[in-house]
Backbone and ligand atoms as CSV (ligand in chain L), in Angstrom:
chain,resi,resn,atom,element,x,y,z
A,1,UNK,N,N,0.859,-1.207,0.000
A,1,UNK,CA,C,0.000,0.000,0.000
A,1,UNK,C,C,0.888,1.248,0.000
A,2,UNK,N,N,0.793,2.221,-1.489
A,2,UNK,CA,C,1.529,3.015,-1.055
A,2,UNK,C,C,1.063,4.115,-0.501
A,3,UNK,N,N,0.069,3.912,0.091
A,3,UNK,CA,C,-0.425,5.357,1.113
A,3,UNK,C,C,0.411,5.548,2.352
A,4,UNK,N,N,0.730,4.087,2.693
A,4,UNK,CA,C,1.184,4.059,4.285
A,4,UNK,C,C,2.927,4.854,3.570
A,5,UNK,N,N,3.803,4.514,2.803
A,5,UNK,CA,C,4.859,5.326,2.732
A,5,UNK,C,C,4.490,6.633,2.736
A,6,UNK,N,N,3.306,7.353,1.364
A,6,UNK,CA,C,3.060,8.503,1.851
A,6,UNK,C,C,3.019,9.437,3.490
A,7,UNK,N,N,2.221,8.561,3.826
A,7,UNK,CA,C,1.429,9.263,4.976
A,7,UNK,C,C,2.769,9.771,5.849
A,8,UNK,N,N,4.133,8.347,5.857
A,8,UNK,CA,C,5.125,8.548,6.509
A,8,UNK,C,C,5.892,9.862,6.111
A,9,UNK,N,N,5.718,9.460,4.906
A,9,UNK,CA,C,7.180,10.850,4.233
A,9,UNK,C,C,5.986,12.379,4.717
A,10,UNK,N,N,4.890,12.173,4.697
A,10,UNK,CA,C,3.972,13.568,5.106
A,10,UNK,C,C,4.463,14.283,6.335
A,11,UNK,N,N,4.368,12.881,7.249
A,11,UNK,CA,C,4.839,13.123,9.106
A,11,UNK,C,C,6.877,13.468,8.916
A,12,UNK,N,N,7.216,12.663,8.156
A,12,UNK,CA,C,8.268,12.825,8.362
A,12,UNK,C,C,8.769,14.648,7.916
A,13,UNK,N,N,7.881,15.464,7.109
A,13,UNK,CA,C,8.011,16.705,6.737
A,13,UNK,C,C,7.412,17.707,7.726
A,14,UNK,N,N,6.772,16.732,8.626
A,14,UNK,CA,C,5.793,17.868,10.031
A,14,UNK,C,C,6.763,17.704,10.882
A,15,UNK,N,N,7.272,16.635,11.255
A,15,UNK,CA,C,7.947,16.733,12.301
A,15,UNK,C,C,9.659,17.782,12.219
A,16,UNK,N,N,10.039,17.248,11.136
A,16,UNK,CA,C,11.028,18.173,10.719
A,16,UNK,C,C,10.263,19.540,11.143
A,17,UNK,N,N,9.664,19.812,10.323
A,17,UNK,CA,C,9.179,21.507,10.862
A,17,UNK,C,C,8.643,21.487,12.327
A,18,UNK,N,N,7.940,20.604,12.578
A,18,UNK,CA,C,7.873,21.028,14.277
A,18,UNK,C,C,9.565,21.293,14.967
A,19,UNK,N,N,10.093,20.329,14.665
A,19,UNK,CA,C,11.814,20.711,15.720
A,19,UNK,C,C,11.905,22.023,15.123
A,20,UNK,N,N,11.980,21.914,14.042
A,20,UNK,CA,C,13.213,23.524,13.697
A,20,UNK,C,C,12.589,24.335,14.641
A,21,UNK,N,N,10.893,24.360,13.963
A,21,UNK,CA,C,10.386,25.935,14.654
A,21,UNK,C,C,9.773,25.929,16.235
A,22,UNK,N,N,10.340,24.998,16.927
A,22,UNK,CA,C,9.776,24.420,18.096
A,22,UNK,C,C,8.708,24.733,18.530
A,23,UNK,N,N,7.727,23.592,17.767
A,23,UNK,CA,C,6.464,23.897,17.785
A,23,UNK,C,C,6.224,22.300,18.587
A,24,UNK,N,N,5.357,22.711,19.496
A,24,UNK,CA,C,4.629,21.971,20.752
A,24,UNK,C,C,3.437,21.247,19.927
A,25,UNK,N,N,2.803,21.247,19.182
A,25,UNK,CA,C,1.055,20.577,18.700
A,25,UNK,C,C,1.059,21.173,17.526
A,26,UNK,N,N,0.733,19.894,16.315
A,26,UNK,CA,C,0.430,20.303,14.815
A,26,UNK,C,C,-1.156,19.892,15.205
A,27,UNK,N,N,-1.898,21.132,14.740
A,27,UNK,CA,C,-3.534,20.795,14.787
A,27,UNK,C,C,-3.668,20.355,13.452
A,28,UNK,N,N,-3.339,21.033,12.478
A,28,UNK,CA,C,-4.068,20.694,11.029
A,28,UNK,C,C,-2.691,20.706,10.097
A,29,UNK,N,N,-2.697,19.398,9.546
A,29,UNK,CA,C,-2.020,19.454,8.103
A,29,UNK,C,C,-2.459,19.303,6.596
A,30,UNK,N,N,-2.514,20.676,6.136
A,30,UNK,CA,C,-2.905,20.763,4.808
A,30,UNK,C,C,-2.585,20.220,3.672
A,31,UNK,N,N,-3.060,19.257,3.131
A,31,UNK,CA,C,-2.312,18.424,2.031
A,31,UNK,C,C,-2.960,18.764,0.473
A,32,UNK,N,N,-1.999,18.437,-0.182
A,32,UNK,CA,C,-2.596,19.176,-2.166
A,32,UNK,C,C,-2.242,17.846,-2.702
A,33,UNK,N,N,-3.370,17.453,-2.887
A,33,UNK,CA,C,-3.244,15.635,-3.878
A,33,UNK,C,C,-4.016,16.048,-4.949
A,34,UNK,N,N,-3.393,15.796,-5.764
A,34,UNK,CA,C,-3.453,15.952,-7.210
A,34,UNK,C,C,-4.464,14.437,-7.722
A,35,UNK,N,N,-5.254,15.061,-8.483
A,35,UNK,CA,C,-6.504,13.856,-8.884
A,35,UNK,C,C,-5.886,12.865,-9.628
A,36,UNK,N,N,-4.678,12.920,-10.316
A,36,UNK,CA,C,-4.324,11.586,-11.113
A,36,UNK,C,C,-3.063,10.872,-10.145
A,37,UNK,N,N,-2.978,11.365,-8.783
A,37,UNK,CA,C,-1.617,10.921,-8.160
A,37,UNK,C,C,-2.014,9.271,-8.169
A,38,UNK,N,N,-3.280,8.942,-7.818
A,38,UNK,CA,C,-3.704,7.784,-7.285
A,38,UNK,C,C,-3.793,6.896,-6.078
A,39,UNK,N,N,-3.606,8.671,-5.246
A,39,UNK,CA,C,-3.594,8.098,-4.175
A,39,UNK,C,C,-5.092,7.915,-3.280
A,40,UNK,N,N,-5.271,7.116,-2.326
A,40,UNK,CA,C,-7.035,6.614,-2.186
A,40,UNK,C,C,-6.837,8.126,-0.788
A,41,UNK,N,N,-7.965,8.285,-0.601
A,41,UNK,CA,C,-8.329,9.522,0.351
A,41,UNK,C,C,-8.440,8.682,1.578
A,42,UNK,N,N,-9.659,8.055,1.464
A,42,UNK,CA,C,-9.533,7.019,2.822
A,42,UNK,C,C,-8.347,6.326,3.242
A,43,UNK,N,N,-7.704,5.934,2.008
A,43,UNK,CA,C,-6.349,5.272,2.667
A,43,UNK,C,C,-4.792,6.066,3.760
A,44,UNK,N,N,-5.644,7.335,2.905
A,44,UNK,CA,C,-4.241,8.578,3.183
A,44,UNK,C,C,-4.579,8.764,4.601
A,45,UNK,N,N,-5.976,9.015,4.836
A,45,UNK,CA,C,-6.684,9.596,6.337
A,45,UNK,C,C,-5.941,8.282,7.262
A,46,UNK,N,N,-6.604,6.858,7.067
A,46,UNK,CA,C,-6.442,6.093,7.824
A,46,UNK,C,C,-4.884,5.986,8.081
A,47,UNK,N,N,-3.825,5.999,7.229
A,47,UNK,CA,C,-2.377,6.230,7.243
A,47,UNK,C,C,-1.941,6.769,8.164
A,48,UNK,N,N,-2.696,8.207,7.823
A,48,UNK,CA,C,-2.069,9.149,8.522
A,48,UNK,C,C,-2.167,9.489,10.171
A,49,UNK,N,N,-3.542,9.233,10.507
A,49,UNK,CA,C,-4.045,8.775,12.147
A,49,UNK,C,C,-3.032,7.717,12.826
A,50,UNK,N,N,-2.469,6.572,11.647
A,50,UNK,CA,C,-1.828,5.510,12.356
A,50,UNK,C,C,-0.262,6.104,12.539
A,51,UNK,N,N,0.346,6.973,11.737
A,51,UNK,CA,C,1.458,7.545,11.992
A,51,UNK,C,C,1.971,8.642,12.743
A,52,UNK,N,N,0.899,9.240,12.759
A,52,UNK,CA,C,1.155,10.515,14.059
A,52,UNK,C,C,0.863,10.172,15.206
A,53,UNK,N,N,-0.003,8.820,15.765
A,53,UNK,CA,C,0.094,8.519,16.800
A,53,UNK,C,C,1.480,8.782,17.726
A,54,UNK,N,N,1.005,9.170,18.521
A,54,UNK,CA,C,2.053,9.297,19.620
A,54,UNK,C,C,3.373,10.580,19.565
A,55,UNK,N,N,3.059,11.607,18.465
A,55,UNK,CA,C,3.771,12.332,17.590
A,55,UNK,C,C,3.502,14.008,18.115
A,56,UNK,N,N,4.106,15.040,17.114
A,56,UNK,CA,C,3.545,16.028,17.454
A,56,UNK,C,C,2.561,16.423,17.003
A,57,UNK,N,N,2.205,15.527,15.615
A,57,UNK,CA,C,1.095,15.656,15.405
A,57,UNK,C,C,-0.026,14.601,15.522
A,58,UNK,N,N,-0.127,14.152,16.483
A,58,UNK,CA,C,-1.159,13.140,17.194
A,58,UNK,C,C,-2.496,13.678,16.819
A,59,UNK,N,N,-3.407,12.847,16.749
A,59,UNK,CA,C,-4.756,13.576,16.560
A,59,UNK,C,C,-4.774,15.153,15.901
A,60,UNK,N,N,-4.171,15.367,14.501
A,60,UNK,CA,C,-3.863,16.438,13.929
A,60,UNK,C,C,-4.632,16.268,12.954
A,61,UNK,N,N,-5.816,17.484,12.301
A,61,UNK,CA,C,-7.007,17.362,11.654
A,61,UNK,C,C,-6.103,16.837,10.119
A,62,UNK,N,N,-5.964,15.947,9.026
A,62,UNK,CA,C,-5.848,16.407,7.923
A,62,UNK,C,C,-6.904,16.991,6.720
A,63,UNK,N,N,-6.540,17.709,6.406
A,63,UNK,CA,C,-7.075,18.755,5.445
A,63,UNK,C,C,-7.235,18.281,4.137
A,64,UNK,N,N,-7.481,17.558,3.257
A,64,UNK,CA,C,-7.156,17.566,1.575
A,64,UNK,C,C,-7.740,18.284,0.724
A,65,UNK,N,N,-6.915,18.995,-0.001
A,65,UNK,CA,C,-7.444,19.884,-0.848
A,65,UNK,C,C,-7.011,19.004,-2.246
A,66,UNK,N,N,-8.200,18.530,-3.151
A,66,UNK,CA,C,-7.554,18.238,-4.541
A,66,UNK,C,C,-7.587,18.683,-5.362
A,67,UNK,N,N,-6.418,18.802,-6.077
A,67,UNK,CA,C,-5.621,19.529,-7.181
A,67,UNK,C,C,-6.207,18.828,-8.743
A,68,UNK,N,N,-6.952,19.351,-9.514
A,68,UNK,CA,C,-7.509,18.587,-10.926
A,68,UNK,C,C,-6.463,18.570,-11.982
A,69,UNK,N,N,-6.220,17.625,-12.544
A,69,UNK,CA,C,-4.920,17.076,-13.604
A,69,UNK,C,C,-5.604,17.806,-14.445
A,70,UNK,N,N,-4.303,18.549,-15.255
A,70,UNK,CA,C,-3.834,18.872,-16.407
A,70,UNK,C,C,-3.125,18.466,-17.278
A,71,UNK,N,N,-3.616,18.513,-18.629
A,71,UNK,CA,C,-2.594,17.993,-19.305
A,71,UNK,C,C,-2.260,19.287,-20.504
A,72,UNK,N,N,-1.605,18.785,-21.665
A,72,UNK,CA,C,-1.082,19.731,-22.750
A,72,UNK,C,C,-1.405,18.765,-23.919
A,73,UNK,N,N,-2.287,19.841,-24.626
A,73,UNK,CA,C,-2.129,19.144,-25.698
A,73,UNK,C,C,-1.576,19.350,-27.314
A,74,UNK,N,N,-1.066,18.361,-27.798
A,74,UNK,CA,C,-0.055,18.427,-28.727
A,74,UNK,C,C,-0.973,19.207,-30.129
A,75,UNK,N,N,-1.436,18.868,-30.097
A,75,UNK,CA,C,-2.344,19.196,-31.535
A,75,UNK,C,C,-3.357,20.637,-31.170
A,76,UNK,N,N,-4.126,20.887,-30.175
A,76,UNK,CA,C,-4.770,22.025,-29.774
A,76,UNK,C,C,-4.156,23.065,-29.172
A,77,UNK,N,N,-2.213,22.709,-28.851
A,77,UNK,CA,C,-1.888,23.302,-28.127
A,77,UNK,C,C,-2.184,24.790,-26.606
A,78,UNK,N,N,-3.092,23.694,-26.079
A,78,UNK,CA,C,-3.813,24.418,-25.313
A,78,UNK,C,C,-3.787,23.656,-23.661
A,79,UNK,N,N,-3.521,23.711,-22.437
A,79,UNK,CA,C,-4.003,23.197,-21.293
A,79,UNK,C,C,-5.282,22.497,-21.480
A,80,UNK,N,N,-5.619,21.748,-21.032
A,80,UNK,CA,C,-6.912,20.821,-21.338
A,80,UNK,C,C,-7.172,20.711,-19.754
A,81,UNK,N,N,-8.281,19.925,-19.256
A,81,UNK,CA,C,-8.146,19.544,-17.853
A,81,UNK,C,C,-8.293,17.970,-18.254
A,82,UNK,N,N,-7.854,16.983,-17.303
A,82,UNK,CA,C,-7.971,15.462,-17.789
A,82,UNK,C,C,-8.296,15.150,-16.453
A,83,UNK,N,N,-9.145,14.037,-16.575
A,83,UNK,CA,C,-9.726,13.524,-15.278
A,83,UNK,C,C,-9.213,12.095,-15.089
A,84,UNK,N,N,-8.194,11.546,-15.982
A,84,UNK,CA,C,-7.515,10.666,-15.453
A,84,UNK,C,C,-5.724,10.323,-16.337
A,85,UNK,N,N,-5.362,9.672,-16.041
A,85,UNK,CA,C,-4.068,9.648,-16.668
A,85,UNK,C,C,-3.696,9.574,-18.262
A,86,UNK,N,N,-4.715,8.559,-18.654
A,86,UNK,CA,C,-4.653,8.119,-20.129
A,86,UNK,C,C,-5.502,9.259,-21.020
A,87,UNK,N,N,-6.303,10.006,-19.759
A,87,UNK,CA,C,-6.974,10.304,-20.746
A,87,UNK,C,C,-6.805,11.228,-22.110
A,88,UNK,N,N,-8.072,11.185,-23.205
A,88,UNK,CA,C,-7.748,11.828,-24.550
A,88,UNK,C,C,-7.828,13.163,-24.243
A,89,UNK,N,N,-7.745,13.768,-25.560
A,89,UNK,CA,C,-7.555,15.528,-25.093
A,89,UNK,C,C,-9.630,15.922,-25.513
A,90,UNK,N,N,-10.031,16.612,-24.303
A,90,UNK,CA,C,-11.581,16.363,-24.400
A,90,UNK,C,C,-11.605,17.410,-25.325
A,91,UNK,N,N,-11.139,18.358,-26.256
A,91,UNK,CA,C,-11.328,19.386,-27.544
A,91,UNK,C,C,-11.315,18.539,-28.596
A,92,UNK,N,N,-10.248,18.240,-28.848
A,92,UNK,CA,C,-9.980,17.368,-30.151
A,92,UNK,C,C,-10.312,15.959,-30.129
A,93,UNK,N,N,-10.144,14.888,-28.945
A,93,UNK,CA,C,-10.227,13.288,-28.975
A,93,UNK,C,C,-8.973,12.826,-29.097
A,94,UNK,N,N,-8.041,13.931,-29.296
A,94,UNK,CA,C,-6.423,13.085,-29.293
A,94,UNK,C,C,-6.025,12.697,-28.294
A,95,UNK,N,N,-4.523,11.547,-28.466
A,95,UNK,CA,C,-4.228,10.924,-27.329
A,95,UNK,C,C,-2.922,11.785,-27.627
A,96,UNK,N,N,-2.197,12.660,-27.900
A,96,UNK,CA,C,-0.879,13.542,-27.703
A,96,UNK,C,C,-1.307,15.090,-26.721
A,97,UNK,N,N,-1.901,13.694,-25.429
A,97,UNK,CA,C,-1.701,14.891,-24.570
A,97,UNK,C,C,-1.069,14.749,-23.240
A,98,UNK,N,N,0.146,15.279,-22.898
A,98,UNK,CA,C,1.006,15.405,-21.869
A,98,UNK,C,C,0.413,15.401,-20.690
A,99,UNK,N,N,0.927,15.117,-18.981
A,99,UNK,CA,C,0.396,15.500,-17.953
A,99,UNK,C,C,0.656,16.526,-17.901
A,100,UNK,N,N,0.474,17.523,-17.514
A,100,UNK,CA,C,1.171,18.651,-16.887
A,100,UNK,C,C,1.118,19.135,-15.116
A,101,UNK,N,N,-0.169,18.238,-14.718
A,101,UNK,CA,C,-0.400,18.740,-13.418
A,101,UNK,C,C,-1.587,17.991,-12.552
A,102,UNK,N,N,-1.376,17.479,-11.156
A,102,UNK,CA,C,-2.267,17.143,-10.735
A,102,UNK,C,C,-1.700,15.326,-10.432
A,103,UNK,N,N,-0.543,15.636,-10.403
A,103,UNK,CA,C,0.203,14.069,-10.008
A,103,UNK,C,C,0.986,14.055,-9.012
A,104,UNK,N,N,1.046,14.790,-7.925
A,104,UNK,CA,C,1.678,15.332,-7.243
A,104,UNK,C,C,0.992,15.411,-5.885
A,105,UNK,N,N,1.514,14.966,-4.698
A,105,UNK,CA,C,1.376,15.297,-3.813
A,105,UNK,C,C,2.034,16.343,-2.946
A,106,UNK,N,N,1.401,17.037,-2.297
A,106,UNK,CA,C,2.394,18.401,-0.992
A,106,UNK,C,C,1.639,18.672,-0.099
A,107,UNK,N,N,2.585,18.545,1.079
A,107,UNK,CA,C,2.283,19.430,2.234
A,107,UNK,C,C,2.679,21.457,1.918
A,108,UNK,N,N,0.955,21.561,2.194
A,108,UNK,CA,C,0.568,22.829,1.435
A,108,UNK,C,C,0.406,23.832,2.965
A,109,UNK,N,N,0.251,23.440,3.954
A,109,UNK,CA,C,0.424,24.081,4.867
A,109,UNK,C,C,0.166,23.072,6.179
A,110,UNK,N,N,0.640,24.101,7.121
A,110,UNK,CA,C,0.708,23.465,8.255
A,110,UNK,C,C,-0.040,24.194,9.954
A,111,UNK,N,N,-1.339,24.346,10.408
A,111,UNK,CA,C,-1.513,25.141,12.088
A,111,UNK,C,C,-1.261,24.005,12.758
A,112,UNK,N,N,-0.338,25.492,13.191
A,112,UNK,CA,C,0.140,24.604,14.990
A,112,UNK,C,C,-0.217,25.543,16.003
A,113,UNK,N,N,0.600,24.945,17.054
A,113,UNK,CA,C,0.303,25.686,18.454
A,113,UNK,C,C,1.242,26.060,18.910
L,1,ZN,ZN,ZN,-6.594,18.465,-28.387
């Protein structure tokens, strides 16, 4: 399951920022998942509850905000929006269209205490 690495490398980017800025309690971590990353929502939540256990961010709300894939397309040369990886370019029906965006996961912000 690759949510459970996610969820880790997520905590592993809170906690880093909790030491530096010696921060006592992460309430909410804001996350930007991109609609073609493939990552499951339920899986990320449940991940993420199991990894901050005992942490600074223990019982820390997560937030997801999702990010809608973009792609480029070769022939309309225009941004398109794509609602999944393969997909065609929805102007024309072509398949020469690039990702450009929305495959990506980030920690987009972070309240603490
Ligand atoms: Zn097109």
């Amino acid at each position: 399951m690759h949510e459970m690495a996610l969820a880790e490398s997520v905590v592993g980017i809170v906690e880093d920022y909790a030491r530096r800025e010696c921060v006592k309690r992460v309430r909410t971590v804001r996350l930007e998942i991109g609609r073609l990353s493939n990552v499951e929502l339920d899986a990320i939540r449940f991940c993420f509850d199991a990894v901050t256990r005992g942490g600074v961010a223990d019982s820390a709300m997560l937030d997801i905000e999702e990010v809608p894939g973009t792609g480029w397309c070769m022939r309309c040369a225009v941004q398109v929006p794509l609602a999944a990886m393969l997909d065609v370019c929805p102007r024309c029906g072509g398949c020469e269209v690039t990702v450009t965006g929305g495959t990506e996961m980030r920690v987009k912000e972070l309240e603490v205490e």
